[in-house]
C-alpha positions as CSV (number, residue, x, y, z in Angstrom):
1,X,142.8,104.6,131.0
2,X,139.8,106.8,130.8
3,X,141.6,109.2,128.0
4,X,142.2,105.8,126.0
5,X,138.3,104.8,126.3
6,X,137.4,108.7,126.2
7,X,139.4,108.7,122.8
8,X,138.0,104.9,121.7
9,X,134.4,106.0,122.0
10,X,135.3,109.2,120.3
11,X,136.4,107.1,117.3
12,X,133.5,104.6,117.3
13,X,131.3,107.6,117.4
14,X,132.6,109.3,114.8
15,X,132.8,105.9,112.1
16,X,129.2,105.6,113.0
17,X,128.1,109.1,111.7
18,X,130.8,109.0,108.9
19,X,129.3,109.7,105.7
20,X,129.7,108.0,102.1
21,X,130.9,110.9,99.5
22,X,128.6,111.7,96.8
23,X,129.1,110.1,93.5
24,X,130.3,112.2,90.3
25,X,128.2,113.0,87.6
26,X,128.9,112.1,84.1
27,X,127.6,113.7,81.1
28,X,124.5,113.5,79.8
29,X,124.7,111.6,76.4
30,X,123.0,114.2,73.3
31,X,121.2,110.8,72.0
32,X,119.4,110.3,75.0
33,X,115.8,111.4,74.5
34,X,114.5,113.3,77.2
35,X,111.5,111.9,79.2
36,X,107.8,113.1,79.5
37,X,105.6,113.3,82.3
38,X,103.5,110.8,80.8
39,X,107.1,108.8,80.3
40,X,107.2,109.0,83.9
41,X,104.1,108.5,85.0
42,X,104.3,104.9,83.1
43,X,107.4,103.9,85.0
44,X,106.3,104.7,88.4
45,X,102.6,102.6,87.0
46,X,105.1,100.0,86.0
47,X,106.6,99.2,89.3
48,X,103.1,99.6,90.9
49,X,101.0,97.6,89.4
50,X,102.9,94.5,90.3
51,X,102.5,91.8,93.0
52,X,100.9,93.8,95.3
53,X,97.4,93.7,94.1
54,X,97.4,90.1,93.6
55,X,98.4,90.0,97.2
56,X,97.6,92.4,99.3
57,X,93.6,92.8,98.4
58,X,92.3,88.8,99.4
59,X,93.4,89.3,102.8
60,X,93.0,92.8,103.6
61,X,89.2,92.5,102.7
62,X,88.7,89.2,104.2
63,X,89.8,89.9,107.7
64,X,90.6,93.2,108.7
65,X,88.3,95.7,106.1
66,X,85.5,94.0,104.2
67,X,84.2,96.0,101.1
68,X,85.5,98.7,103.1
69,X,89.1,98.1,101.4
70,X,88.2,100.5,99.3
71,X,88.9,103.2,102.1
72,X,91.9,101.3,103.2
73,X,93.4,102.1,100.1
74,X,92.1,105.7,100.0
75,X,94.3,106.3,102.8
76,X,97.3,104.6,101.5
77,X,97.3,106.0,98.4
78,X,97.1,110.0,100.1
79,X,99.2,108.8,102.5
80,X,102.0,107.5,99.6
81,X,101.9,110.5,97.3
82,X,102.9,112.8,100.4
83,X,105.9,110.7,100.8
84,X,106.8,110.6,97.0
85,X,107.1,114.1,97.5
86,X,109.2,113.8,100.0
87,X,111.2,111.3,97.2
88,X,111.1,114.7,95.1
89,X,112.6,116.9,97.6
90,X,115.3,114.6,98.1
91,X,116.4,114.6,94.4
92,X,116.5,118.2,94.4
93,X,118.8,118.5,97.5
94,X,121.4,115.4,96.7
95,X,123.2,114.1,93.8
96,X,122.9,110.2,94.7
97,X,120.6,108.0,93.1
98,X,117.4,108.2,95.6
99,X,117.1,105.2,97.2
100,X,116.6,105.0,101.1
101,X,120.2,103.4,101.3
102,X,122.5,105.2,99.3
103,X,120.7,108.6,100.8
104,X,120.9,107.6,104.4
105,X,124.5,107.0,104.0
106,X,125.5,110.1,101.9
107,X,123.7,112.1,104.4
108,X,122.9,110.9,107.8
109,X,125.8,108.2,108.3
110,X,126.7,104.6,108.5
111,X,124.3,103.6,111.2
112,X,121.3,105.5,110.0
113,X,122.4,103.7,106.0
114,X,123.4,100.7,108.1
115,X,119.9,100.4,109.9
116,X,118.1,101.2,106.4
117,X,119.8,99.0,104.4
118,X,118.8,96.3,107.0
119,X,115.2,97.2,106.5
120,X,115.3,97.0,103.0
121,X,116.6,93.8,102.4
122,X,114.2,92.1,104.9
123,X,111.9,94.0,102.9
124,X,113.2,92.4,100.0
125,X,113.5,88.5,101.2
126,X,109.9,88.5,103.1
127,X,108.4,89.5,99.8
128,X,109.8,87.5,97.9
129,X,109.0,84.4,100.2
130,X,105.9,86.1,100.3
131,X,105.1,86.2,96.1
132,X,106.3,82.5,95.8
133,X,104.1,81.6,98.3
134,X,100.9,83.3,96.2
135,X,102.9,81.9,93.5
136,X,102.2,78.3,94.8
137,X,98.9,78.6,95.9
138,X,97.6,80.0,92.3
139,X,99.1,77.4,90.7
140,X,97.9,74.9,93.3
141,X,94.5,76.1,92.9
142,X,94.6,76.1,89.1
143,X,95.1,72.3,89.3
144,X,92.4,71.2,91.8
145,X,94.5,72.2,95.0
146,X,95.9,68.6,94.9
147,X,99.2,70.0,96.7
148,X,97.6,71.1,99.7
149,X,95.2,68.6,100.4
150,X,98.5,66.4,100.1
151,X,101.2,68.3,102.0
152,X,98.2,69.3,104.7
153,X,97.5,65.9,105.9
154,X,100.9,65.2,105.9
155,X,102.1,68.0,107.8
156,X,99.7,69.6,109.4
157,X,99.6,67.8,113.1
158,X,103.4,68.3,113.2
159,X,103.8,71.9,112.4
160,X,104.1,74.0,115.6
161,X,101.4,76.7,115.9
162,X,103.3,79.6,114.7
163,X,104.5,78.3,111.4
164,X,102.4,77.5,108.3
165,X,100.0,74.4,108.2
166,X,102.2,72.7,106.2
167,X,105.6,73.3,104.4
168,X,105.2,74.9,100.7
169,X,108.0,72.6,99.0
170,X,106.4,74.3,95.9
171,X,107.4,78.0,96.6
172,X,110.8,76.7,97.9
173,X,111.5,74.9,94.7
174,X,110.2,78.0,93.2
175,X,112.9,80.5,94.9
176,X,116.0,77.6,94.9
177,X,115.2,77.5,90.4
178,X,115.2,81.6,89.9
179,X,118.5,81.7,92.5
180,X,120.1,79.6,90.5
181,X,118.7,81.4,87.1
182,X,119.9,84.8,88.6
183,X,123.0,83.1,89.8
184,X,123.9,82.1,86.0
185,X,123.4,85.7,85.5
186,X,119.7,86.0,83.8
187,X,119.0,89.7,83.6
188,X,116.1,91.9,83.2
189,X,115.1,92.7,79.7
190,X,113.2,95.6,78.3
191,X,111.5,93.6,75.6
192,X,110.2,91.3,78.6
193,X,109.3,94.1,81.0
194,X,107.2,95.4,77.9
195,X,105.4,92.3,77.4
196,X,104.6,91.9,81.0
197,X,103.1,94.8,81.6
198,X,100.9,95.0,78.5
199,X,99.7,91.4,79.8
200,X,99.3,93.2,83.5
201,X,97.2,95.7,82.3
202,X,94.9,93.2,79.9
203,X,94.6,90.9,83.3
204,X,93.5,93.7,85.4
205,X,91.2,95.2,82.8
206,X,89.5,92.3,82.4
207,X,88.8,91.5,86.0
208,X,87.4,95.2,86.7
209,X,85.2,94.9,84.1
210,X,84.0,91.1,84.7
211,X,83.1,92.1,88.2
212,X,81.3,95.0,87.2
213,X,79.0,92.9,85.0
214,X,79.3,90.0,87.6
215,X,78.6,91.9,90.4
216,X,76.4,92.1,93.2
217,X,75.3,95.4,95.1
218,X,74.0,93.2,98.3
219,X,77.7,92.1,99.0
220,X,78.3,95.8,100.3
221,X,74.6,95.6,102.5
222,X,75.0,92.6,104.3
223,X,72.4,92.3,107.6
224,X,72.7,89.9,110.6
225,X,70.6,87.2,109.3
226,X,72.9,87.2,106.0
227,X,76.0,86.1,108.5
228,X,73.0,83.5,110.3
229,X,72.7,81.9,107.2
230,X,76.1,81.3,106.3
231,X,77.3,80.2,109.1
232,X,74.1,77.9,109.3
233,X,74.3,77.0,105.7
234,X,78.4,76.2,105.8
235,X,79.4,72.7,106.2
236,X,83.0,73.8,107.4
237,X,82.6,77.0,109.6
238,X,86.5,77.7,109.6
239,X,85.8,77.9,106.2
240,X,84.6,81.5,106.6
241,X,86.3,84.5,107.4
242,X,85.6,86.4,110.0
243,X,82.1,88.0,109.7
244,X,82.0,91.3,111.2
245,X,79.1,93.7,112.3
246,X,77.5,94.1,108.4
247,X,77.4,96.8,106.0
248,X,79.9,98.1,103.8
249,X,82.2,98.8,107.3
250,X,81.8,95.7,108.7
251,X,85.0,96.2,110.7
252,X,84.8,99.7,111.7
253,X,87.0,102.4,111.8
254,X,89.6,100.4,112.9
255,X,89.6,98.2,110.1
256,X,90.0,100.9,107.7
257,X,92.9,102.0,109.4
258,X,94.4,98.6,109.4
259,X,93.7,97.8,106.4
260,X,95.4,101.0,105.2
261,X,98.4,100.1,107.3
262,X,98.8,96.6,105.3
263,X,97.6,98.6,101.7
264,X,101.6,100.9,101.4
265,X,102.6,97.8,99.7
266,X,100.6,98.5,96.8
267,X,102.0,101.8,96.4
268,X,105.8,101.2,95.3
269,X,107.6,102.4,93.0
270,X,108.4,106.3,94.0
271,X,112.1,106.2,93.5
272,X,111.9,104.5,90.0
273,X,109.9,108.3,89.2
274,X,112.6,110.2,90.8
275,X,115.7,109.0,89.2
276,X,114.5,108.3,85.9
277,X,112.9,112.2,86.0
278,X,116.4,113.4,86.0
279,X,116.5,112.9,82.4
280,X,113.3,114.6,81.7
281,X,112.9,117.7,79.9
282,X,111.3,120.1,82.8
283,X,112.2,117.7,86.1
284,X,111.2,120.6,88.1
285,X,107.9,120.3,87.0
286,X,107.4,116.6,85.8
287,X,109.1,114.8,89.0
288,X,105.7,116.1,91.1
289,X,103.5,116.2,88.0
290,X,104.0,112.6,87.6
291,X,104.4,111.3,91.6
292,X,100.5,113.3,92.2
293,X,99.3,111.6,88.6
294,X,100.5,108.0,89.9
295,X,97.9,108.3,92.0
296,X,96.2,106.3,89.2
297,X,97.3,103.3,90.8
298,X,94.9,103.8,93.3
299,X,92.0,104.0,90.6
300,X,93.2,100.6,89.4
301,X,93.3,99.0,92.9
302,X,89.8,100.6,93.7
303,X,88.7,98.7,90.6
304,X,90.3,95.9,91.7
305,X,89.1,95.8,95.5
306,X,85.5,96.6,94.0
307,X,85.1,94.0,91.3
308,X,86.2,91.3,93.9
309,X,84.1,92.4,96.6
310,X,80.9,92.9,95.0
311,X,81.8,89.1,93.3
312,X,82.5,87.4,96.4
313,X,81.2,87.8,99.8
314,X,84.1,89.3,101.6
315,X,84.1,86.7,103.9
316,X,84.0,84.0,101.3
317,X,87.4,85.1,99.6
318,X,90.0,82.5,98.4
319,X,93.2,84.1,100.9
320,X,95.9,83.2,98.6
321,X,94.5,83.2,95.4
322,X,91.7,85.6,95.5
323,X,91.1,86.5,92.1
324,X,91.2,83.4,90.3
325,X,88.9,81.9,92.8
326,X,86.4,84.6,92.1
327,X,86.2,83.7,89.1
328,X,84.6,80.2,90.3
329,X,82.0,81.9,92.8
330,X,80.4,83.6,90.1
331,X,80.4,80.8,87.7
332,X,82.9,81.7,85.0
333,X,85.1,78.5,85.1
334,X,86.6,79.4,82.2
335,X,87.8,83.3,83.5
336,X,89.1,81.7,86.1
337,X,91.9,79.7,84.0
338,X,93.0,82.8,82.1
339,X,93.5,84.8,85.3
340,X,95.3,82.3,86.8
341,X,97.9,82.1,84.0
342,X,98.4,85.7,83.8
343,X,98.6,85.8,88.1
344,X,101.6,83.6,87.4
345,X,103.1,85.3,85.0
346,X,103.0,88.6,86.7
347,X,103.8,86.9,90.5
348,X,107.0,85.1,88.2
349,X,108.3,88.6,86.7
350,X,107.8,90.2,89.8
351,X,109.5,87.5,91.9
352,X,112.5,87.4,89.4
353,X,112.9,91.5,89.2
354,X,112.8,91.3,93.3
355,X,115.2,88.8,94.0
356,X,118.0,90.9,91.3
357,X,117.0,94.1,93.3
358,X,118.0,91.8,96.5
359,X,121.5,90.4,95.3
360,X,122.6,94.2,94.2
361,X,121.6,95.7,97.5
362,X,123.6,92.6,99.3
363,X,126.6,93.2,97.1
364,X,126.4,96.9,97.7
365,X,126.5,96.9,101.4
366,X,129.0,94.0,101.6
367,X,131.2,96.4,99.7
368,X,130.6,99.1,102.1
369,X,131.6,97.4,104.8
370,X,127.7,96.8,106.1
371,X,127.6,93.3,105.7
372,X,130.2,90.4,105.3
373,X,132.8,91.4,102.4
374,X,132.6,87.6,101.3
375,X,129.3,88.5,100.2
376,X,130.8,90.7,97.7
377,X,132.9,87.6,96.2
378,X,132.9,87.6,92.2
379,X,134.0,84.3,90.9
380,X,134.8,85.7,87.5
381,X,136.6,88.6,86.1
382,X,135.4,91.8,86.9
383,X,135.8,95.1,85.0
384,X,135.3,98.1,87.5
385,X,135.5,101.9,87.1
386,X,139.4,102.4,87.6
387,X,139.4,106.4,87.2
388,X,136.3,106.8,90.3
389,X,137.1,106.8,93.5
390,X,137.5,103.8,95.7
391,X,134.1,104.2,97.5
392,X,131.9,104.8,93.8
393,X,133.3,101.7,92.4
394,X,130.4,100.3,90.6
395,X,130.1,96.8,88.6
396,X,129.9,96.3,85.2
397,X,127.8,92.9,84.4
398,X,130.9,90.7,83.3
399,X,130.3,88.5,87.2
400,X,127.8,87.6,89.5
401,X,128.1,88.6,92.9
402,X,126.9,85.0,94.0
403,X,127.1,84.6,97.5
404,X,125.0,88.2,97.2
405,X,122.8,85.7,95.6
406,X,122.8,82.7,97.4
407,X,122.6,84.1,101.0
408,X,119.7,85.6,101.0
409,X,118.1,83.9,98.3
410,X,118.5,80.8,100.9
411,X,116.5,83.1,103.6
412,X,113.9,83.8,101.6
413,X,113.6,80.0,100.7
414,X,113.4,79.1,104.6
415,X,110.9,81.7,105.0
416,X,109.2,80.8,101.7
417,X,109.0,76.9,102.9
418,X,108.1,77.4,106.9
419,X,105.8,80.8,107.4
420,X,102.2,81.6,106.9
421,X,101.1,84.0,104.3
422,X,99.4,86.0,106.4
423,X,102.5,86.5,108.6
424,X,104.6,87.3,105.9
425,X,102.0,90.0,104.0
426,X,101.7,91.5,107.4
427,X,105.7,91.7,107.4
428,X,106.2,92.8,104.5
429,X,103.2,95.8,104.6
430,X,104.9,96.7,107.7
431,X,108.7,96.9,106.7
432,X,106.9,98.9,103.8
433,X,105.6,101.5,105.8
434,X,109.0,101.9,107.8
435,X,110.6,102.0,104.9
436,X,108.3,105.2,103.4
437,X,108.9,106.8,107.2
438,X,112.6,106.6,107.1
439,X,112.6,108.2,103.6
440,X,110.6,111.2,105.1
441,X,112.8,111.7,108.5
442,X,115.9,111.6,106.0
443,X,114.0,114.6,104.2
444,X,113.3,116.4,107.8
445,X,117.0,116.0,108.6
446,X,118.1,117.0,105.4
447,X,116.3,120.3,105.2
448,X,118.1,121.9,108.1
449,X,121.7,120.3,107.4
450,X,124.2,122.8,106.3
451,X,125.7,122.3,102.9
452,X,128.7,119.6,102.6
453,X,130.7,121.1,99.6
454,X,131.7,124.2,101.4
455,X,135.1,124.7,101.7
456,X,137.3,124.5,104.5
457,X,137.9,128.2,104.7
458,X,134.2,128.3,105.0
459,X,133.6,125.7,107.5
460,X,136.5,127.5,109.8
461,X,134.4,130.8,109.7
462,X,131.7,129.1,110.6
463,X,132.9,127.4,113.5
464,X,134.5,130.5,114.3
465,X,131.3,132.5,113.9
466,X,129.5,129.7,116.3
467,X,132.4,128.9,119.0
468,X,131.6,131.8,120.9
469,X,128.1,131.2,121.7
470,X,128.4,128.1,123.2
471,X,131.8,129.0,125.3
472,X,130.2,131.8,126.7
473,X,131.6,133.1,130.3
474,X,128.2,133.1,131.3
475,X,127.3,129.0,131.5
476,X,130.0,128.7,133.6
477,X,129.3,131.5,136.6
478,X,125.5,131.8,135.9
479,X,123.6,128.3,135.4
480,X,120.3,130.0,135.2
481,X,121.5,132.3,132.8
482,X,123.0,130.0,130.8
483,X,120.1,127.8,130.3
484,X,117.8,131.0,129.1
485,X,120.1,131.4,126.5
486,X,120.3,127.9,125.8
487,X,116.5,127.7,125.3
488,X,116.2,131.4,123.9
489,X,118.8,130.1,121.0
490,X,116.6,127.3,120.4
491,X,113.7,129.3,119.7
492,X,115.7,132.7,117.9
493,X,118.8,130.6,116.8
494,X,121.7,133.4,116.2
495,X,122.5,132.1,112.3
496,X,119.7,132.7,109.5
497,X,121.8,129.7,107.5
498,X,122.3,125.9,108.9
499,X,125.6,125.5,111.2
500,X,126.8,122.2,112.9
501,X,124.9,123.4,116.1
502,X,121.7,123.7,114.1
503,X,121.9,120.4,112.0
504,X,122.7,118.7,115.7
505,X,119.5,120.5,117.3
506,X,117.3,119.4,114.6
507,X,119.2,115.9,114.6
508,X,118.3,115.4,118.0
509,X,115.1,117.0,118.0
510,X,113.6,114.6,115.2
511,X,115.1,111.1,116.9
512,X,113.5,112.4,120.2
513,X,109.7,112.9,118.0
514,X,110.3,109.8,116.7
515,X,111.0,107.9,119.9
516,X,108.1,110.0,121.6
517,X,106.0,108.5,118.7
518,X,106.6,105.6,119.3
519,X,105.9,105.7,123.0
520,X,102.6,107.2,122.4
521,X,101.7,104.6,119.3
522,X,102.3,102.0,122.1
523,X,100.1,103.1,124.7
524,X,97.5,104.0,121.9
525,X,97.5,100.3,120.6
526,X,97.6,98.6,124.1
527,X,95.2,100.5,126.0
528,X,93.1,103.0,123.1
529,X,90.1,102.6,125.1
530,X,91.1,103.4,128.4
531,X,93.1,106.4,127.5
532,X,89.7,107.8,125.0
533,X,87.5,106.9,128.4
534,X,89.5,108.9,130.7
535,X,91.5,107.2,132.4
536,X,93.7,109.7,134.9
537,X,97.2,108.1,134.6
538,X,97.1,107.2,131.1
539,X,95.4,110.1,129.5
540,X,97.5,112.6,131.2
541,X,100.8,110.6,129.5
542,X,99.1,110.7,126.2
543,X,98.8,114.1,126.5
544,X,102.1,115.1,127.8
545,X,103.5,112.9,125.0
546,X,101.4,115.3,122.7
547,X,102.7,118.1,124.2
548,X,106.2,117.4,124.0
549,X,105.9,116.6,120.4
550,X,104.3,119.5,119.3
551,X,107.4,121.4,121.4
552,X,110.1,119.4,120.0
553,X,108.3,119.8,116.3
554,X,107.8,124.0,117.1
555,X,111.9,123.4,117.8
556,X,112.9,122.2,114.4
557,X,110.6,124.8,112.9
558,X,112.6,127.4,114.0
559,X,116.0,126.4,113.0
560,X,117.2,127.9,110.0
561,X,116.3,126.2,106.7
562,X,119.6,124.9,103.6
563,X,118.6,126.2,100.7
564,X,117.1,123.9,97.9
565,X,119.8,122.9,95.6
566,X,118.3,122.1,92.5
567,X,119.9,119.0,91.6
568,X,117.2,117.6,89.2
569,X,119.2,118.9,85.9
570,X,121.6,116.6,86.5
571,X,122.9,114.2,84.2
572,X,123.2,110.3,84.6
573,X,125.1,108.9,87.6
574,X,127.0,105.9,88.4
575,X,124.3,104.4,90.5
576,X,122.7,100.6,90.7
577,X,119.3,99.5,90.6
578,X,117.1,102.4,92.1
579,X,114.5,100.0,94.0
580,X,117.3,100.3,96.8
């Protein structure tokens, strides 16, 4: 009985680190034109400069960093171009698309792509319940907020605390008309993604330089009596947000770190870079070139943050449709119209791209076995790849996966109908940042892991090479000694390439650094100012934690390094959408 559960666990073990074979290159086609770094530069801008800024920059300055957003998305930005490096590394050591899915499976294994893929598509339906939800409000506010006013005293006593004042029938009509759109199979177009961004750029222009000419220095030198006077001179006092200490910091440190926290949003868009650089002329070179020089998008979100904050006190701001509304303080009722339209057309694109991103991933994974294979169903006839292997099937756009549509699409309408906005950009910020920190443990792991196309002649040797190192005599008559050389192989590991036992060391090593982080981010946001007062019992943790993760890092340092393979002069690949 215990061989037969020994031998089940073995198995269940053993399907959960099973890895999904790389997919086969085809050959570059002699028409295609090689990209430039500025090609790439403008395709990484192109995803960026999207929803984000319309929704992530109201909020962030109103509540948790004042004028100070600026900071907040300092740190984000930094913080964003380190991991699109990490995006770079990982092109040059596999030959999958990069996307967080499709590389968690091909090299860390079902759960790791199972718990990934997971992420990203809760990623995916909170912001899109998110965007229809700024959707509605812009629109609601370019019409005299008439909706609210109506479905808040409707609603709003019967709504229980944790859910939005009122039910946004608009957003959920919004999400049910572009299911059904992508359900008919309404793809995206270059033409349109052209024009989109070209109005993108004339709508963000035009509000860096309004608020620059609009402006007002004392909205970044606010004093006490400044917050006395508005909260005196406001009929409505939940009408203001809250007020803070003054200053361009009115939140603190804190704040800025918050703030940053909630800011990764804005900086998507990574893995569109890296897999369209594989078709540039010098990827080795333009891959970085062009991840460090999208650090433009910062530059347009620091215009951004700073036109609306010296336009509107920060406390002031419009939540939902910040922008437009800013327009109104400063007393262009015209502006405000023009930015409005182009909010909605860029929330609309955006919205549409999302949800097609969402119905491939769905599709993907149901045909991986992740998630129901009924969510893979193709009503109509479907060409697929017949000379590729089973698990590199791909589709070619003759169907619609629609239950890949419909299913989450409807969870994204329920979410899009019920939660607050605030809830949902605080969701989506954070599966965001999880999303960025998977990427880079994937890299960590990937660095030490010993190459997968060796043969089996080479893997034998290996073993071979390895076996007698851990069946030495000694672990079994001398403990003591056995455990030295356990911990002296940790720190001078016998092979100067990766083996099995090295890739399970580091394996372990970086799960343990990321559990310990967690632990120590835990105590750090529950009791900060004990453990920075001196508190015995909780400083000595923190510090232990410390200490063991600055062991456990030294650890991985020392096990031997795979070498970098070079994979950016690859051709195209049978891949879907990279967003995944």
């Amino acid at each position: 009985m215990s061989t037969m559960l020994g031998q089940y666990l073995r198995q269940f073990g053993q399907k959960l680190v099973h890895r999904k074979p790389q997919f086969r290159e085809e050959p570059e086609s002699s028409r295609t034109r090689p990209l430039t770094t500025w090609n790439l530069v403008v395709i990484g801008l192109d995803n960026m400069l999207g929803a984000g800024i319309y929704i992530l920059i109201g909020g962030v300055a109103k509540f948790v960093a004042g004028p100070a957003i600026i900071l907040s998305l300092l740190v984000a930005g930094l913080t964003t171009v380190l991991s699109g490096l990490c995006y770079v590394e990982l092109a040059a050591r596999v030959k999958v698309p990069v996307s967080g899915y499709y590389v968690s499976y091909v090299t860390m294994g079902q759960l790791y792509a199972f718990i990934t893929g997971w992420n990203l598509l809760l990623y995916l339906i909170i912001a899109i319940a998110c965007i229809a939800r700024a959707w509605s409000s812009t629109f609601d506010s370019l019409i005299g907020n008439h909706i609210s006013e109506a479905l808040g005293g409707t609603f709003s006593l019967q709504m229980p605390y944790f859910l939005a004042s009122f039910p946004d029938f608009l957003a959920l009509g919004l999400v049910l008309l572009l299911t059904g759109l992508l359900a008919l199979r309404v793809y995206e177009s270059t033409l349109i993604n052209k024009v989109f961004m070209g109005l993108n750029i004339l709508i963000l222009s035009f509000i860096i330089v309004s608020g620059f000419i609009k402006g007002n220095l004392h909205n970044w030198k606010l004093a006490e009596q400044d917050y006395t006077l508005a909260a005196a001179g406001s009929g409505d006092a939940d009408s203001l947000g809250l007020l803070g200490s003054g200053g361009f910091v009115p939140f603190g440190f804190d704040g800025i770190l918050q703030g940053a926290a909630t800011c990764f949003y804005a900086f998507v868009g990574f893995a569109h870079i890296v897999n369209a650089g594989r078709k540039a002329s010098n990827p080795q070179w333009s891959m970085p070139l062009a991840v460090v020089m999208s650090f433009i998008c910062f530059l347009v979100c620091f215009g951004i943050s700073t036109a609306l904050t010296l336009m509107v006190l920060y406390y002031l701001i419009q939540l939902e449709s910040p922008l437009p509304q800013a327009f109104v303080y400063v007393g262009w009722e015209s502006a405000k119209y023009v930015v409005a339209v182009g909010t909605l057309c860029i929330l609309l694109y955006s919205l549409l791209s999302i949800m097609f991103i969402m119905a491939q991933l769905t599709y993907a994974m149901a045909e991986d076995g992740l998630l129901f294979r009924g969510l893979a169903w193709i009503p109509a006839p479907t060409d697929v790849l017949t000379d590729a292997p089973t698990d590199t099937r791909i589709i070619v756009p003759t169907g619609t996966p629609i239950m890949a549509v419909l299913v989450p699409g409807t969870l994204a309408v329920v979410m899009a109908l019920l939660f607050n906005f605030t809830d949902l950009v605080d969701l989506m910020s954070l599966r965001s940042l999880l999303a960025y920190s998977l990427v880079t443990f994937s890299v960590l792991v990937l660095r030490y892991q010993p190459a997968q196309n060796g043969s089996k002649k080479e893997k034998t040797e290996e073993e071979t090479k390895v076996e007698p190192e851990v069946e030495g005599g000694p672990l079994e008559s001398e403990p003591e000694a056995g455990t030295s050389n356990i911990l002296k192989s940790l720190w001078f590991p016998p092979s100067t390439i990766p083996t099995q036992k090295s890739d399970q060391i580091v394996y372990g090593c970086a799960s343990l650094v990321v559990l310990l982080l967690i632990i120590l981010s835990l105590i750090l946001a529950q009791w900060s100012s004990q453990v920075f007062s001196g508190d015995p019992v909780l400083t000595t943790v923190a510090v232990l934690l410390l200490l063991l993760i600055t062991g456990v890092t030294a650890i991985i340092w020392r096990q031997p390094r795979a070498p970098l393979l070079l994979n950016l002069h690859s051709g195209s690949l049978l891949c879907l959408p990279s967003s995944w």
